[in-house]
C-alpha positions as protocol buffer text, in pm:
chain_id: "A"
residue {
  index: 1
  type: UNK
  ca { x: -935 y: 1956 z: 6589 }
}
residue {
  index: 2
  type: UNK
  ca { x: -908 y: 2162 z: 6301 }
}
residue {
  index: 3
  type: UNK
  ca { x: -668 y: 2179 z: 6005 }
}
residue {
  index: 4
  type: UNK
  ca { x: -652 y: 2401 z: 5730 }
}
residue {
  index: 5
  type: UNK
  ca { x: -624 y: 2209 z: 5375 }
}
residue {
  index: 6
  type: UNK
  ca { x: -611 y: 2352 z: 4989 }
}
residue {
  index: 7
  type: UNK
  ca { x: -804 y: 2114 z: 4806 }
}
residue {
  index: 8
  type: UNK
  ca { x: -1035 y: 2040 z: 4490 }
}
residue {
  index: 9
  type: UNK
  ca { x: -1392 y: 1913 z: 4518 }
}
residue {
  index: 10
  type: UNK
  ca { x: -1388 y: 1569 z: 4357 }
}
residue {
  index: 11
  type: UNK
  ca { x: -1712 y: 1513 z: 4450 }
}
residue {
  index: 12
  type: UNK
  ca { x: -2049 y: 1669 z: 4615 }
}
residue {
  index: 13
  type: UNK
  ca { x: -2338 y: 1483 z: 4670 }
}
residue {
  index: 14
  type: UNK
  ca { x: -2633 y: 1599 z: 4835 }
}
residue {
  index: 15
  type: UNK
  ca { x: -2725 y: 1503 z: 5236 }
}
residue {
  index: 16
  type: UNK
  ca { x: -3002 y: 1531 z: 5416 }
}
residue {
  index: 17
  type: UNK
  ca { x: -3212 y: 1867 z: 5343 }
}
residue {
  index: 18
  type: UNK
  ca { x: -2984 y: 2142 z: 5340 }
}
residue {
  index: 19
  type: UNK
  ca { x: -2622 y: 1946 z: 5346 }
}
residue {
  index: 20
  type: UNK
  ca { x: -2394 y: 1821 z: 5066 }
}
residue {
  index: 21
  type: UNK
  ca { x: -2074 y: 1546 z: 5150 }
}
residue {
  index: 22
  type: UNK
  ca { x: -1755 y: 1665 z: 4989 }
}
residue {
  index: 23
  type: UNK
  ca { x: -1528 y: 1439 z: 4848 }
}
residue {
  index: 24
  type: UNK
  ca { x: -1163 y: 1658 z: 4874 }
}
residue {
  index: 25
  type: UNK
  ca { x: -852 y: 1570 z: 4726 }
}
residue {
  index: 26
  type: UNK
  ca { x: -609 y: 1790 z: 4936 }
}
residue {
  index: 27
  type: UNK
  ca { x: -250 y: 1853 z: 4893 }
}
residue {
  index: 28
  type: UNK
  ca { x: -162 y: 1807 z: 5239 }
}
residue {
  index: 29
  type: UNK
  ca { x: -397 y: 1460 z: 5328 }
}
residue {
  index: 30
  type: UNK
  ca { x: -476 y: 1301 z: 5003 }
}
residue {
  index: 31
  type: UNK
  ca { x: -852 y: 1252 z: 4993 }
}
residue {
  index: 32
  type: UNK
  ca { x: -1102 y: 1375 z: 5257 }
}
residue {
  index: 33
  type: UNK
  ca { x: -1433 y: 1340 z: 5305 }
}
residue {
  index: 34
  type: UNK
  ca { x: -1609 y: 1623 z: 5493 }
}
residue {
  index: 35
  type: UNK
  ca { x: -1988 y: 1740 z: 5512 }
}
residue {
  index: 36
  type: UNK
  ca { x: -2057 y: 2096 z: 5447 }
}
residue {
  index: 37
  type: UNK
  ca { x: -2315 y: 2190 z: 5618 }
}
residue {
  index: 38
  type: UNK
  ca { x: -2607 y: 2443 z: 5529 }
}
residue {
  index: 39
  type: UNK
  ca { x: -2469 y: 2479 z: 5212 }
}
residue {
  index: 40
  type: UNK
  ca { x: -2733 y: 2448 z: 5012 }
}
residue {
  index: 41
  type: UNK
  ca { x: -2928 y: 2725 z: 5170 }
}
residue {
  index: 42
  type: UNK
  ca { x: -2976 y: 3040 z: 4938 }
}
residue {
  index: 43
  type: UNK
  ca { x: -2756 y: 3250 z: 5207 }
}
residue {
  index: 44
  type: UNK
  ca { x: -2540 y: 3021 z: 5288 }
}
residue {
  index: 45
  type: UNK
  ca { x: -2143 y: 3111 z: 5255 }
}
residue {
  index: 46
  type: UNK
  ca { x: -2049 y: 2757 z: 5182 }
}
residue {
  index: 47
  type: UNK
  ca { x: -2271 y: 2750 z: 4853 }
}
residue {
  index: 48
  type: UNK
  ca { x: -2025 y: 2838 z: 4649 }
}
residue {
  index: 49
  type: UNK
  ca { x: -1709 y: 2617 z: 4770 }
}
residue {
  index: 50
  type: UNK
  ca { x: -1933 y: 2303 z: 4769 }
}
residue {
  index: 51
  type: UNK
  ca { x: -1982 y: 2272 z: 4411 }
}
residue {
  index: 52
  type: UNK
  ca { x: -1764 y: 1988 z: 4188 }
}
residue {
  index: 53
  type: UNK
  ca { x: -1412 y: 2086 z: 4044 }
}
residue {
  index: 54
  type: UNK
  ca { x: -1377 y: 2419 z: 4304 }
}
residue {
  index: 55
  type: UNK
  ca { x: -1029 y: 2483 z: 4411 }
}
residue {
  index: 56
  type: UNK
  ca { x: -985 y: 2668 z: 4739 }
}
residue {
  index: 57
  type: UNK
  ca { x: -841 y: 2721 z: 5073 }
}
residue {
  index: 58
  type: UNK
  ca { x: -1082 y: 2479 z: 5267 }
}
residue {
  index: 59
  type: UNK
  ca { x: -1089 y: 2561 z: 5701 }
}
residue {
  index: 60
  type: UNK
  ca { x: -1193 y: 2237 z: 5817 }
}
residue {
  index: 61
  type: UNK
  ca { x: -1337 y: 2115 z: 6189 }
}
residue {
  index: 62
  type: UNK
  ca { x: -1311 y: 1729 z: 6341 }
}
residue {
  index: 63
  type: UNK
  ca { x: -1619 y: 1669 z: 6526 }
}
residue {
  index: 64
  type: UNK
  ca { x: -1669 y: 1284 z: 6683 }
}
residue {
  index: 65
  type: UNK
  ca { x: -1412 y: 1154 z: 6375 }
}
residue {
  index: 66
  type: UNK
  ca { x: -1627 y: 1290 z: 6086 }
}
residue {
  index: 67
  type: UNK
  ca { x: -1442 y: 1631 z: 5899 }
}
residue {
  index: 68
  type: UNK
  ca { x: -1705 y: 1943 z: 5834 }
}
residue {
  index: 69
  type: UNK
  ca { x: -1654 y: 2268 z: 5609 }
}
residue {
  index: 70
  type: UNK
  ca { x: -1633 y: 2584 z: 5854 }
}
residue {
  index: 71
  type: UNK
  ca { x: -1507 y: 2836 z: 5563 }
}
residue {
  index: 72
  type: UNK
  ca { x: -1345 y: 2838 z: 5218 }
}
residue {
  index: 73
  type: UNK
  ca { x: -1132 y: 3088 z: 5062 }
}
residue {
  index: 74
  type: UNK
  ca { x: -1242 y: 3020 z: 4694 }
}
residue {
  index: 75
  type: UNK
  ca { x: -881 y: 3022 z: 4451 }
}
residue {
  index: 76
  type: UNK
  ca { x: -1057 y: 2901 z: 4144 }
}
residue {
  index: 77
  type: UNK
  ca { x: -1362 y: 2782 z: 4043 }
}
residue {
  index: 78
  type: UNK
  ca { x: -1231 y: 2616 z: 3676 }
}
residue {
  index: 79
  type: UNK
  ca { x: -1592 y: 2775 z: 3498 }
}
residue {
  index: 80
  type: UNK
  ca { x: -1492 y: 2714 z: 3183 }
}
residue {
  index: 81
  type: UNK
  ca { x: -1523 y: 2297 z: 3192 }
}
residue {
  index: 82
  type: UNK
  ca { x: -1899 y: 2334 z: 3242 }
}
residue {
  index: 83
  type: UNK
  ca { x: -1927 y: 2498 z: 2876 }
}
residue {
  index: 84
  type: UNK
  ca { x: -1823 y: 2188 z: 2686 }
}
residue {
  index: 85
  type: UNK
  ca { x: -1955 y: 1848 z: 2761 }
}
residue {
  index: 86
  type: UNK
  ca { x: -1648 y: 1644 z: 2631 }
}
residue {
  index: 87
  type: UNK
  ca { x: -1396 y: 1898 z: 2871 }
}
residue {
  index: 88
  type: UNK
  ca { x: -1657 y: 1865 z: 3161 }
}
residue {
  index: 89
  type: UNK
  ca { x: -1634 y: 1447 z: 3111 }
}
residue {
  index: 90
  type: UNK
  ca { x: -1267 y: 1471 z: 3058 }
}
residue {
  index: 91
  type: UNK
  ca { x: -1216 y: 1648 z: 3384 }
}
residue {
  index: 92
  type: UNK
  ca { x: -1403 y: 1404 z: 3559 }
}
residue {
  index: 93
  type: UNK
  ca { x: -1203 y: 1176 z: 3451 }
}
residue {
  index: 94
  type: UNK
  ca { x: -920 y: 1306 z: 3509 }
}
residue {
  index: 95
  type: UNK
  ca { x: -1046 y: 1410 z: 3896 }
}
residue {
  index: 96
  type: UNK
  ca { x: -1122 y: 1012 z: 3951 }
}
residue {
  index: 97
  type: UNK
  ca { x: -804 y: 899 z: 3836 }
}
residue {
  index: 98
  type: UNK
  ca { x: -662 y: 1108 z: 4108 }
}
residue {
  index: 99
  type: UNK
  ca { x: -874 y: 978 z: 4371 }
}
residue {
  index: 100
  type: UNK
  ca { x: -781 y: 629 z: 4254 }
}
residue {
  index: 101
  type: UNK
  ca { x: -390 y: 708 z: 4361 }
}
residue {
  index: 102
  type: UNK
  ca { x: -456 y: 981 z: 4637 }
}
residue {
  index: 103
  type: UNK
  ca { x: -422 y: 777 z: 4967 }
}
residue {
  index: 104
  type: UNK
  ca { x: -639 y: 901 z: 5257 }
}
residue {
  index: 105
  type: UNK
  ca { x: -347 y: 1109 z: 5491 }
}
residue {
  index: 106
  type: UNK
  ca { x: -84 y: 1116 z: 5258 }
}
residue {
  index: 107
  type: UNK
  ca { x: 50 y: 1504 z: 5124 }
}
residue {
  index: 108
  type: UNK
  ca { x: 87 y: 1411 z: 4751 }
}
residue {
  index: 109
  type: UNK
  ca { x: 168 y: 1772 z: 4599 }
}
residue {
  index: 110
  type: UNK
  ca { x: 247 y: 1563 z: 4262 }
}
residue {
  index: 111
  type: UNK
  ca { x: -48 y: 1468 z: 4171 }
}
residue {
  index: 112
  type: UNK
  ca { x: -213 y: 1789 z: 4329 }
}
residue {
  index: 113
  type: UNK
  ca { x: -63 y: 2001 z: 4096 }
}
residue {
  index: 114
  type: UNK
  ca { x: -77 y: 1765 z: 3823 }
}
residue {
  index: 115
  type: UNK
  ca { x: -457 y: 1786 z: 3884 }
}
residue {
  index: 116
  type: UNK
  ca { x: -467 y: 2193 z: 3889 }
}
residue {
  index: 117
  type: UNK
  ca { x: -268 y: 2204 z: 3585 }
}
residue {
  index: 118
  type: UNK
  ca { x: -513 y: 1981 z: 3407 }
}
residue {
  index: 119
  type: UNK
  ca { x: -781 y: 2129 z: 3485 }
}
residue {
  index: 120
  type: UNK
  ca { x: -683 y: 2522 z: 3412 }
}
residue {
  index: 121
  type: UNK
  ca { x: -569 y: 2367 z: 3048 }
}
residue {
  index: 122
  type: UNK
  ca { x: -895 y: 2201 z: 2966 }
}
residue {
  index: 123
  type: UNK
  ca { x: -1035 y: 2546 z: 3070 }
}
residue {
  index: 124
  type: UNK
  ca { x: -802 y: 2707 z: 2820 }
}
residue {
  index: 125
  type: UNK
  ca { x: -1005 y: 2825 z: 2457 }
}
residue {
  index: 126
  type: UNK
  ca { x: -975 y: 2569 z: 2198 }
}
residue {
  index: 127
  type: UNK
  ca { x: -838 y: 2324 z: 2461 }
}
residue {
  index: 128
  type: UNK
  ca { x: -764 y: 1920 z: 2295 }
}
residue {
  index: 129
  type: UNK
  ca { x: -921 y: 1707 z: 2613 }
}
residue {
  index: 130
  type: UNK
  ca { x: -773 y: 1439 z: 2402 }
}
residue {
  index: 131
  type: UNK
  ca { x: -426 y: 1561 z: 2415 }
}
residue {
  index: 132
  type: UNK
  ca { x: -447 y: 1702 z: 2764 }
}
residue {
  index: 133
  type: UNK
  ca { x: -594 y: 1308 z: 2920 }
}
residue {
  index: 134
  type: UNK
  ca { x: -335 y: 1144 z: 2749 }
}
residue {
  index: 135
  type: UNK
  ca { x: -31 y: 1384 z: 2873 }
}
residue {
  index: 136
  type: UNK
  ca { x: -225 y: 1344 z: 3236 }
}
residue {
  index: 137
  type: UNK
  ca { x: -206 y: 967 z: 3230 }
}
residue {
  index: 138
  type: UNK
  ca { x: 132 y: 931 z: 3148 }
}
residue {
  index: 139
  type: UNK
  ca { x: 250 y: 1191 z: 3425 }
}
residue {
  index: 140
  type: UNK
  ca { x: -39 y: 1017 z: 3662 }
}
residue {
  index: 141
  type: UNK
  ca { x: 128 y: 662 z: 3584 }
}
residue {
  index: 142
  type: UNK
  ca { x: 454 y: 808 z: 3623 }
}
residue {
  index: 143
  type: UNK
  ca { x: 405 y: 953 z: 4004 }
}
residue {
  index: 144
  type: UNK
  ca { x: 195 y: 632 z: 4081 }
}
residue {
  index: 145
  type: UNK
  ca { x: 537 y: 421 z: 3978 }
}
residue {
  index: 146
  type: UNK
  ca { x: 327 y: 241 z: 3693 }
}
residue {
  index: 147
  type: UNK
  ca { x: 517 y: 391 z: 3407 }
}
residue {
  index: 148
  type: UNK
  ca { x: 448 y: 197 z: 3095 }
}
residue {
  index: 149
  type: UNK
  ca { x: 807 y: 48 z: 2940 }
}
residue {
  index: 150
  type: UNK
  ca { x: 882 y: 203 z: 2585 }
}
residue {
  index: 151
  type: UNK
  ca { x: 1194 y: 95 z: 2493 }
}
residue {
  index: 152
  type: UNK
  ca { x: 1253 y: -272 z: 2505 }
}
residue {
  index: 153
  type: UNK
  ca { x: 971 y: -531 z: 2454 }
}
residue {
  index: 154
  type: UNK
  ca { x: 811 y: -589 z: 2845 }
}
residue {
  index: 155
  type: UNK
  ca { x: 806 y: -976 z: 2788 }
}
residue {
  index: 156
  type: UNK
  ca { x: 1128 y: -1054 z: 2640 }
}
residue {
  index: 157
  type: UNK
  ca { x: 1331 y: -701 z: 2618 }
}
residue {
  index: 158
  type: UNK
  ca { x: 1375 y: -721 z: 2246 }
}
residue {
  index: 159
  type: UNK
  ca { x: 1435 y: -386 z: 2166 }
}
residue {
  index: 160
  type: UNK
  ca { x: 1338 y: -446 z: 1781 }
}
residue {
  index: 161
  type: UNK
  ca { x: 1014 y: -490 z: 1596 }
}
residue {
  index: 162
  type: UNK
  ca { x: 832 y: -301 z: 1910 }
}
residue {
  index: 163
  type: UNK
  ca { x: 478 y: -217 z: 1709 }
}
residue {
  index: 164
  type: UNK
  ca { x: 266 y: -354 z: 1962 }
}
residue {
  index: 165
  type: UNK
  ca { x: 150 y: -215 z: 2290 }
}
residue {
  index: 166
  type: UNK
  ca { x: -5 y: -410 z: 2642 }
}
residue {
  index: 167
  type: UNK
  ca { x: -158 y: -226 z: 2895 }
}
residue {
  index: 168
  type: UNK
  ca { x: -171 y: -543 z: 3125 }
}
residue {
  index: 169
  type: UNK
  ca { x: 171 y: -632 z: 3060 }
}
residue {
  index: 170
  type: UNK
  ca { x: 254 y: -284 z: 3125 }
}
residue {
  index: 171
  type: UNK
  ca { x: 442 y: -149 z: 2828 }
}
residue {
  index: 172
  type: UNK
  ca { x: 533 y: -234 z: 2451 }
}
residue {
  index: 173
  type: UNK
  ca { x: 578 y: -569 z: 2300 }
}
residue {
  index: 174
  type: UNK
  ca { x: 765 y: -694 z: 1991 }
}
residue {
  index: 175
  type: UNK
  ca { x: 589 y: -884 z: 1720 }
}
residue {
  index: 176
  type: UNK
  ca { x: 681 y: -1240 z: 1853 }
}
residue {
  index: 177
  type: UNK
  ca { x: 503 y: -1188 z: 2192 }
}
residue {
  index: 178
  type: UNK
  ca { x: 201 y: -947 z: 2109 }
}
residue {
  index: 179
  type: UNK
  ca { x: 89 y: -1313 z: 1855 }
}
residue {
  index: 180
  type: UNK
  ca { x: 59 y: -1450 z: 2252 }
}
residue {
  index: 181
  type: UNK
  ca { x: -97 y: -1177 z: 2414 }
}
residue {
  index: 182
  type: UNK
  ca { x: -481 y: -1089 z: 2308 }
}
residue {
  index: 183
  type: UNK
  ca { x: -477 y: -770 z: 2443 }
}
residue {
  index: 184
  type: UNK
  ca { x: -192 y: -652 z: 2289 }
}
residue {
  index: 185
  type: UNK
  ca { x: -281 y: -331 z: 1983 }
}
residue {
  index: 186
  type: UNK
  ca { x: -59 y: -202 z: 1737 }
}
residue {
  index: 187
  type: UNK
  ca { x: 98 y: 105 z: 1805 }
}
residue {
  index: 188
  type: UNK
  ca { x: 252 y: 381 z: 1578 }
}
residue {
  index: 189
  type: UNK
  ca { x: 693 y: 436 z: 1618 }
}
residue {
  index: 190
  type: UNK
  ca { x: 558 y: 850 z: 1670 }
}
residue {
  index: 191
  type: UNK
  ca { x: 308 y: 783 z: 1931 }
}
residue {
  index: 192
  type: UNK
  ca { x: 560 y: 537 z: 2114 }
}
residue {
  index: 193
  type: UNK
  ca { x: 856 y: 802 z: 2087 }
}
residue {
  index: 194
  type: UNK
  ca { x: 558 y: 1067 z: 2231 }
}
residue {
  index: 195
  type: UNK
  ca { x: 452 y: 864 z: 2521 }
}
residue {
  index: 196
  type: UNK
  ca { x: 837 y: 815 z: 2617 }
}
residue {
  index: 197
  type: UNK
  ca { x: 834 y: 1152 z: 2607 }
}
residue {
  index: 198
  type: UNK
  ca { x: 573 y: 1273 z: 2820 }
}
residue {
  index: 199
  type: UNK
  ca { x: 639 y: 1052 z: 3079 }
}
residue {
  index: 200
  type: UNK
  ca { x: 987 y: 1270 z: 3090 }
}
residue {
  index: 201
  type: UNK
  ca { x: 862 y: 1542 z: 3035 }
}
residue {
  index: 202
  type: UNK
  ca { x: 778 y: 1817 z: 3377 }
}
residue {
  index: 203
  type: UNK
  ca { x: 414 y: 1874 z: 3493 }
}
residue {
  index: 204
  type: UNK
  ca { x: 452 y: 2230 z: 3343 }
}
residue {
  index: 205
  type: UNK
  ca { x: 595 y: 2135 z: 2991 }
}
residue {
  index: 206
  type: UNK
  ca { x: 266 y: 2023 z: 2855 }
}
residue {
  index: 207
  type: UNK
  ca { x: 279 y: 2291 z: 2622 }
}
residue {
  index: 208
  type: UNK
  ca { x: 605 y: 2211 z: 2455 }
}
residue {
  index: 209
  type: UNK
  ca { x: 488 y: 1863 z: 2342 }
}
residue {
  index: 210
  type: UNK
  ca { x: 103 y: 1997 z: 2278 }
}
residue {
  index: 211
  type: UNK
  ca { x: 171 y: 2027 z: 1865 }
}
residue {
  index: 212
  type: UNK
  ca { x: 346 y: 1677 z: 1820 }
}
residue {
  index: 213
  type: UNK
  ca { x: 106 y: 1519 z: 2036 }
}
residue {
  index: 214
  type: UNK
  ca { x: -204 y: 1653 z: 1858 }
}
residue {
  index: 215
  type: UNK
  ca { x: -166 y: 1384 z: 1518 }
}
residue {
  index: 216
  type: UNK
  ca { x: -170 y: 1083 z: 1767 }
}
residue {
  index: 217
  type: UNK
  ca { x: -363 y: 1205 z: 2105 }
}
residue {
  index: 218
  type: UNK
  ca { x: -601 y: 938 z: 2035 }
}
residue {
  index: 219
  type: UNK
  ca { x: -392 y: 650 z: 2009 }
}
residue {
  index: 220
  type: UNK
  ca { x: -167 y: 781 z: 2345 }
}
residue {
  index: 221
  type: UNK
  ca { x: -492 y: 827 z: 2525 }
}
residue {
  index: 222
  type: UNK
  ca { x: -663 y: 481 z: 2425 }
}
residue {
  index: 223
  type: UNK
  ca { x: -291 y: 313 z: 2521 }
}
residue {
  index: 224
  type: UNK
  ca { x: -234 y: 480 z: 2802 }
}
residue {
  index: 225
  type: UNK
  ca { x: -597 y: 419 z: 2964 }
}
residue {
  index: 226
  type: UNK
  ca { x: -528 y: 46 z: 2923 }
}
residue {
  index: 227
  type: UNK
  ca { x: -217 y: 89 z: 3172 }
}
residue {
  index: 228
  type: UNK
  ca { x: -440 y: 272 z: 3399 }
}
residue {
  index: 229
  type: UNK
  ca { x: -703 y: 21 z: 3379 }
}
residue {
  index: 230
  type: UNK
  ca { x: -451 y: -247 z: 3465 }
}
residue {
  index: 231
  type: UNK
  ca { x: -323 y: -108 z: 3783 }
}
residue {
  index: 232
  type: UNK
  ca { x: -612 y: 105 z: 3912 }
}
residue {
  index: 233
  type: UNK
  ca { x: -864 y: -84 z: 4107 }
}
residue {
  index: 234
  type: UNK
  ca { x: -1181 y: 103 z: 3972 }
}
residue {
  index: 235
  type: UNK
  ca { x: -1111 y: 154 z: 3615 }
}
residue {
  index: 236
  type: UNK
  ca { x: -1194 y: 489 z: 3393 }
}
residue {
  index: 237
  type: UNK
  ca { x: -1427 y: 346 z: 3126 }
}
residue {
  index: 238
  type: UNK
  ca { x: -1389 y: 413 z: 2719 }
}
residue {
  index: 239
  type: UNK
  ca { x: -1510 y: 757 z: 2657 }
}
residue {
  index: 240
  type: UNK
  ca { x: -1683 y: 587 z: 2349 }
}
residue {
  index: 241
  type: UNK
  ca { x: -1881 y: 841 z: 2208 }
}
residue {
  index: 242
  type: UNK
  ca { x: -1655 y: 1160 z: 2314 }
}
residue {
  index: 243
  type: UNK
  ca { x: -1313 y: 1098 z: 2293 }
}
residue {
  index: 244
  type: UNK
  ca { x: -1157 y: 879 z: 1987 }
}
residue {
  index: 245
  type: UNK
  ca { x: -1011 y: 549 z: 2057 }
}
residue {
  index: 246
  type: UNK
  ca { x: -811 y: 320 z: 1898 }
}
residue {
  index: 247
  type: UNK
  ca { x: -954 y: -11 z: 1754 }
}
């Protein structure tokens, strides 16, 4: 069988001599894993599509139930994130969160275009990875029906005294709970308003929200990642010494 799939290389690690095992996040089929073969021969065609973050039209063959590379029509290869090592780490991030949610033979074009649009802004000259992972995780949580609750206190629905925030609880608290949850952090009226926001907010209207989200990317992000750590089952960790957190 074979099947024609646009997809992004989440992942390439190297296979016997010559070979390299693509992990694909496709628009059509969620994830795939497929083995391109040769590729890592000076001549060989595939060189170029087998390489991490590359977008493209992959042509791909079924042979015994495992999925190889024929061809690839290359649509972008996203060079800019290998210039910076805190873009480069964001993307990655940002390309296993979307493995975490893209199901095996399900056509998710959410979350694929959510992905491309990440990636071409954290290409983008004086891109914020900060501002750009937090914007992704609230549209990821959104589309994965996770969607942190912003306007009433998760616990109690208080809709008063909400300066606390808990990923695991899966939104913001008031004061009364947060003293009975450990995990819960303060968080700032401006960055709850923004993370209401984004979450309503289109794919495409990054842009639009880029200037008011600048003064609190940090505290969104470090929020944010706590929802995604409480529903995902493998976890982004702390980007510690790249991205700012809050404490």
């Amino acid at each position: 069988m074979q099947q024609t799939v646009f997809a992004v290389v989440a992942r390439a690690v190297n296979y016997r001599d010559h070979d390299r095992i693509l992990t694909l996040i496709t628009r059509e089929r969620g994830t795939i894993t497929a083995t391109a073969r040769g590729c890592r021969k000076p001549q060989s065609k595939l060189m170029s599509c087998a390489q991490p973050f590359v977008y493209g039209e992959y042509e791909l063959a079924e042979v015994k139930g495992r999925w190889y590379v024929r061809s690839c029509q290359i649509r972008e290869i996203f060079y800019n994130l290998r210039l910076d090592p805190m873009v480069l780490t964001a993307a990655g991030h940002a390309t296993q969160a979307v493995r975490e949610f893209a199901n095996p033979e399900e056509e998710n074009a959410k979350l694929f275009t959510l992905l491309l649009r990440t990636l071409a802004r954290l290409c983008e000259e004086k891109a914020d990875p900060i501002s750009i992972l937090a914007f992704f995780l609230a549209k990821l949580l959104d589309f994965a029906g996770f969607c942190p609750e912003m306007q009433a206190c998760v616990c109690c629905g208080a809709e008063e005294n909400l300066g606390w925030f808990d990923g695991e609880s899966g939104g913001v608290v008031c004061r009364d709970c947060a003293r009975h949850l450990p995990t819960a952090k303060p968080i700032s009226p401006t960055c709850r308003q923004l993370i209401g926001r984004m979450v309503q907010t289109p794919t495409a209207g990054y842009e639009a929200l880029a200037a008011q989200l600048s003064p609190v990317a940090g505290e969104a992000y470090a929020h944010l990642l706590s929802s995604y750590a409480a529903t995902a089952a493998k976890p982004l960790p702390h980007l510690h010494s790249v991205l700012p957190q809050v404490t």
